[in-house]
KOLZAKE-444390 format. One record per residue (C-alpha): x, y, z. Coordinates in steps of 0.5 Angstrom, whole numbers, plus 500, padded with zeros to 3 digits. Layout:
% KOLZAKE-444390
XYZ
...
% end
This chain:
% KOLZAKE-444390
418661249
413662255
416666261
418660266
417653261
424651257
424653250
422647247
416645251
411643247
405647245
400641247
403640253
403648254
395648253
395642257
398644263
394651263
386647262
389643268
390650272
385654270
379647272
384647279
383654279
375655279
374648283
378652288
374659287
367654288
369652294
372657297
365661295
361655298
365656305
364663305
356662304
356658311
357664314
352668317
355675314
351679310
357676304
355669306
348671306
349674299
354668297
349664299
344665295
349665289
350657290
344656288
345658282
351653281
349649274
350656272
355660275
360654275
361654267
361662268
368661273
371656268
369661262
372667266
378664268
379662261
378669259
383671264
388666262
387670254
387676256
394675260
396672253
397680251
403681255
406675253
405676245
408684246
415681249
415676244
414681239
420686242
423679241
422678234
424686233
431685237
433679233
430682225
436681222
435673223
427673223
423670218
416672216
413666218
415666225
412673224
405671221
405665226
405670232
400674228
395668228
396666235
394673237
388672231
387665234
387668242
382674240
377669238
377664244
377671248
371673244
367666245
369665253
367673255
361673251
359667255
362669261
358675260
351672259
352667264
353672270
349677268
344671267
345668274
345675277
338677275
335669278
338671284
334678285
329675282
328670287
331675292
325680291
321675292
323672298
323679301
315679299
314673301
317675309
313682308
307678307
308674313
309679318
303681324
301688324
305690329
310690325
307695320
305699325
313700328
316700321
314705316
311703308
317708306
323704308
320697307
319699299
326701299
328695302
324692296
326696291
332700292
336696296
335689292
336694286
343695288
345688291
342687283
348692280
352687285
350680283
348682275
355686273
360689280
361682281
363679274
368685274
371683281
372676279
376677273
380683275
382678282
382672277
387676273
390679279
393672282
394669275
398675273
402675280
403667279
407668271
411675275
414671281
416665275
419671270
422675276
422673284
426679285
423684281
415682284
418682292
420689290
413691286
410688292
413693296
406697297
403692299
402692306
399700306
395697301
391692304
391697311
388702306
383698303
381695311
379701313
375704306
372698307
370699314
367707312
364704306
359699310
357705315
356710311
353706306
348703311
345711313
346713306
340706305
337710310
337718308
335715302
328710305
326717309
326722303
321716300
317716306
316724305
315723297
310717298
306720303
305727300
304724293
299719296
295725300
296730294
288732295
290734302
297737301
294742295
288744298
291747305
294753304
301751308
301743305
305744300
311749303
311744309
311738305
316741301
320743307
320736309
322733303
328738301
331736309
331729307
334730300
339734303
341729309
341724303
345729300
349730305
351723306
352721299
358727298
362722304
360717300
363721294
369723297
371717301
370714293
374720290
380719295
381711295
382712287
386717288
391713292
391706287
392711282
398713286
401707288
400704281
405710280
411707285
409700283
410701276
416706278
421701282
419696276
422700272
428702276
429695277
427692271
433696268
438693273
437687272
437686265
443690265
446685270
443680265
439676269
434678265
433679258
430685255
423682252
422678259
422686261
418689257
413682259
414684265
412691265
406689261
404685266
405690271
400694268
395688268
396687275
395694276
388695273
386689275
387692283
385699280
378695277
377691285
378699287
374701284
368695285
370695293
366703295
360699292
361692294
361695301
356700301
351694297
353690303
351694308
345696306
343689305
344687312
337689313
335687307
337680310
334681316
328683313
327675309
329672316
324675321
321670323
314673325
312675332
305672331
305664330
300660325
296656328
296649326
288647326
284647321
278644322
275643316
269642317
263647316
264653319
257655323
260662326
259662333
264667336
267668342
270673346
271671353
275676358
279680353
285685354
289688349
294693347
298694341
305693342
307701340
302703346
304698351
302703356
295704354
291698355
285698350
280693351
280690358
275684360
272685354
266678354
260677350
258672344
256672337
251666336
250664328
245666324
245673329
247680328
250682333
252691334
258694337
257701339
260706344
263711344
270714339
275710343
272705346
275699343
269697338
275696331
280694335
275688337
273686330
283687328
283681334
277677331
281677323
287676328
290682325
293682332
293677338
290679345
294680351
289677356
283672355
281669348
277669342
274664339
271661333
266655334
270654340
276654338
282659340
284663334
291662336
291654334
287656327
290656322
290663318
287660312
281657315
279663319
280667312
276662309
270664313
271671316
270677311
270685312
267691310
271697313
270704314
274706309
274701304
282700300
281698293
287696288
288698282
285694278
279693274
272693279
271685276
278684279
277688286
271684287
273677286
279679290
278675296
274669292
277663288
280664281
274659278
269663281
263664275
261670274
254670274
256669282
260676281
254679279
249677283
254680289
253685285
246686285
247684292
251690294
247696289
254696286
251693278
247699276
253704276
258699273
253698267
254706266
261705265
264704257
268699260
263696265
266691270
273692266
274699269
280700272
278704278
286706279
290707285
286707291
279706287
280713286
276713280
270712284
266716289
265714295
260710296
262707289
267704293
264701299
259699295
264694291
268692298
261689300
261686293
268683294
266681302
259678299
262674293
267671298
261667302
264668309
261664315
262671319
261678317
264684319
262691318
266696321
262703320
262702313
256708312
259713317
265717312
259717306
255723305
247722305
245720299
251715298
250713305
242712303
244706298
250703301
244702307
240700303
245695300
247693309
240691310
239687305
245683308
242683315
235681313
239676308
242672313
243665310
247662317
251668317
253671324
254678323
258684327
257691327
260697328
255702327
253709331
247710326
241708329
237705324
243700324
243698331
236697332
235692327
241687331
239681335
245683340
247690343
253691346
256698349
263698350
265705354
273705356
274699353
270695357
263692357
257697359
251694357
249689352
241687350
237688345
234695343
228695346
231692352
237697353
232703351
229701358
235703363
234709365
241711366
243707361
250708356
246706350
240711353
245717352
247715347
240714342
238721346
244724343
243721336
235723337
237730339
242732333
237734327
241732322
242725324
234725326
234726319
238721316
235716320
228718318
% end
């Protein structure tokens, strides 16, 4: 009979009594599994994020536990075969047609319960990277930008990609195979110490060096994991940065060996650390192999002692060696899972902190509502950026854009003219003194009414690669009409050269807007900030990196928008005087502090004035003289 139950026990009471454990079992697991997520471990946090999949994984425990409980089915019917072959002489061939269509029964129940086992982990674990991938995004896309100023593009892409990529292996596939191998595991021990009490003690025996064995893998695993994660992430950096900047790279004489220098010293650190990783890996399966050995041998040894002292029989023997082997292949399976379980856990740490960064730059909770009229306000402001804490960039800086009005920024390279147009988008928050939007502190704005109402055009303007349609309209509501696109289009002198294009406004302008010349480029970023009707416009030298003829229609293009004005307060950052001299309001910034400010006309009056100097410069230079002209 069933090792344990007297001979005659009833089939249905056997069936019974199993459904009964293995439901026991799984409700056991699932709450075993829900504690640990309470934690605030990288194993609770990944655990946790598996609960939430609980309508699916619950019935994915129940099928695993039932395929186990089938599987450890095997070792039963080979003793029971041995058992039939000892007694030949007195067995029929019914009694051997039905172990036959008990094992063809078993198999069938085995192919239905794994399949859906299969399906069902795989498909939870694919819900939740999904859902993981997004919530890294999410928190990136949430995050100030100082943050993105310390942390480099390289190693959060690799959190988002790689990192998430491994946890994926993990959730989809590792950890369906863990579970089963530890679910046969302690069924297997539990049908071991009911066959032979002795003999398990003895098998166990390896145990303890066991477990110290896999404390200390695991430990190592983690480390070494982690600085792997991050070998790898620098070497992405490298190749980012030189395929991103691959006109550079190829056009200087020593850019590619350097480069290529730089990514061969990351990839070999990488390499360095993942042949620890090998080698820790190599060596834990060494050492199960051989334990599988010594356990497998005292089973042996024993077992014949045993079953010559006649406390047990010969098929309960060749059971039990059966299920030893079973239990050895499900600890040599675990093994094999745990150098990769620890690695992904260590390199989801950061994954994890990542999600749970709370940004240093708070929302604020205003939203106006109203109408915006455009009145900005800078009074006092100090600034400088967290990673240069020591280099004040902007100190005492007031003046005041007033709506309807075109207020320039000029002074000298360095003298805080850009950093004032990041601290009125609220890329950063001043240090000392206040911006304000219609009186109100951008602080206690709320980051979509400001978002709402402010739209830059910058130096270098950062298209995507996506169709010129979808670039332009990027910064407005999906209903916008396309007629209104058009119309910015026009606006912005971008209509004619899209209209030469096969594809027209479908062109895809690829990574960058590489498909486009520069003056392209800027002409559609002054599209996209036109389309999105902002209160405040800012624009931030949006003609100095364009060449002569370029610049001439990308002018022409920015004076119809500050001849156009509509109620729209404009800031400029311009060092071309045709720019400047149009603007209601100069103000000369010098150090990061406020030299001057005035009208054109006013400020050309002060004989030793900054904005004088700088006008003179300009006028001297003949080829600027010329561009003005």
């Amino acid at each position: 009979g069933v090792p344990g139950l007297p001979a005659n026990a009833d089939v249905a009471a056997v069936c019974a009594l199993a459904v009964c454990a293995i439901l026991g079992i799984s409700a056991f697991f699932m709450l075993l599994v829900w504690r640990l997520s309470r934690r605030r471990t990288p194993m609770g946090r990944i655990l946790n994020l598996a609960t939430a999949e609980s309508r699916i994984l619950v019935p994915a425990t129940v099928c695993l536990f039932t395929s186990s409980a089938l599987q450890l089915l095997i070792p039963y019917f080979g003793g029971q075969f041995v058992k039939l072959l000892q007694n030949s002489p007195g067995s029929t061939t019914e009694e051997v047609d039905r172990l036959m269509l008990q094992i063809i029964v078993s198999a069938i129940l085995l192919f239905g319960f794994v399949s859906v086992r299969s399906y069902l982990f795989e498909f939870a674990g694919e819900r939740v990277i999904n859902k993981l991938r997004k919530r890294i995004f999410a928190s990136l896309l949430r995050q100030e930008i100082a943050y993105f100023d310390a942390e480099t593009s390289g190693q959060l892409i690799s959190r988002l990609t790689n990192d998430a990529g491994k946890l994926q292996t993990i959730a989809a596939s590792d950890a369906s195979m863990a579970l089963r191998s530890l679910s046969n595991l302690v069924m297997a021990l539990i049908i071991l110490f009911v066959t032979s009490w002795k003999l398990t003690l003895a098998m166990l025996g390896v145990v303890p060096f066991t477990s110290l064995l896999a404390s200390f893998v695991s430990r190592v695993s983690r480390q070494v994991g982690q600085t792997y994660q991050d070998k790898l992430s620098e070497a992405g950096l490298v190749a980012g940065e030189t395929l991103g900047n691959m006109r550079t790279v190829r056009v200087f004489l020593h850019g590619e060996r350097r480069m290529t220098q730089r990514f061969n010293d990351a990839s070999d650190s990488t390499f360095r650390c993942g042949r620890k990783k090998a080698l820790i890996t190599g060596l834990w399966g060494g050492m199960l192999g051989l334990l599988y050995y010594v356990a497998f041998s005292i089973v042996l040894w024993f077992g014949a002692r045993l079953a010559r002292a006649g406390e047990l029989d010969v098929s309960s023997v060749v059971s039990f060696i059966l299920y030893t082997t079973t239990l050895s292949a499900s600890i040599w399976m675990i093994g094999s899972v745990a150098p990769r379980f620890f690695t992904v856990v260590g390199a989801t740490a950061k994954v994890f902190e990542m999600v749970e960064r709370v940004p240093a730059l708070v929302e604020g909770p205003l939203d106006p509502g109203e109408q915006c009229r455009g009145l900005v306000e800078f009074e006092a402001v100090t600034f400088a950026y967290a990673t240069r804490s020591d280099m004040v960039v902007l100190r005492e800086v007031t003046f005041v854009a007033r709506p309807n009005q075109v207020v320039a920024l000029v002074g000298p390279s360095g003298s805080g003219k850009s950093t004032c147009m990041m601290l009125l988008q609220r890329l950063y928050d001043c240090t000392g003194g206040s911006v304000r939007l219609d009186g109100y502190n951008l602080q206690e704005l709320a980051s979509a009414y400001l978002r709402r109402n402010l739209a830059v055009v910058s130096q270098e303007p950062v298209l995507f690669n996506l169709t010129i349609r979808e670039n332009i309209k990027f910064g407005s509501p999906d209903e916008v009409s396309e007629d209104s696109m058009i119309e910015a289009a026009k606006l912005a002198n971008c209509n004619d050269f899209v209209r030469q294009f096969p594809e027209g406004y479908d062109t895809v302008v690829g990574e960058r807007g590489l498909q486009l010349s520069g003056g392209q480029k800027q002409r559609v970023a002054i599209a996209r900030a036109m389309l999105a009707g902002p209160t405040v416009l800012l624009l931030d030298e949006a003609t100095s990196a364009l060449d002569s003829e370029s610049e001439a229609v990308v002018q022409e293009a920015l004076n119809k928008l500050m001849e156009q004005r509509n109620g729209r307060t404009q800031l400029v950052v311009a060092h071309r005087l045709s720019t400047v001299r149009k603007a209601d309001l100069i103000v000369v910034l010098r150090d990061g502090c406020v030299a001057e400010s005035g009208t054109h006309e006013a400020l050309l009056r002060e004989s030793t004035g900054v904005y004088r100097e700088l006008v003179q410069r300009q006028l001297a230079d003949p080829v600027q003289e010329a561009s003005q002209d």
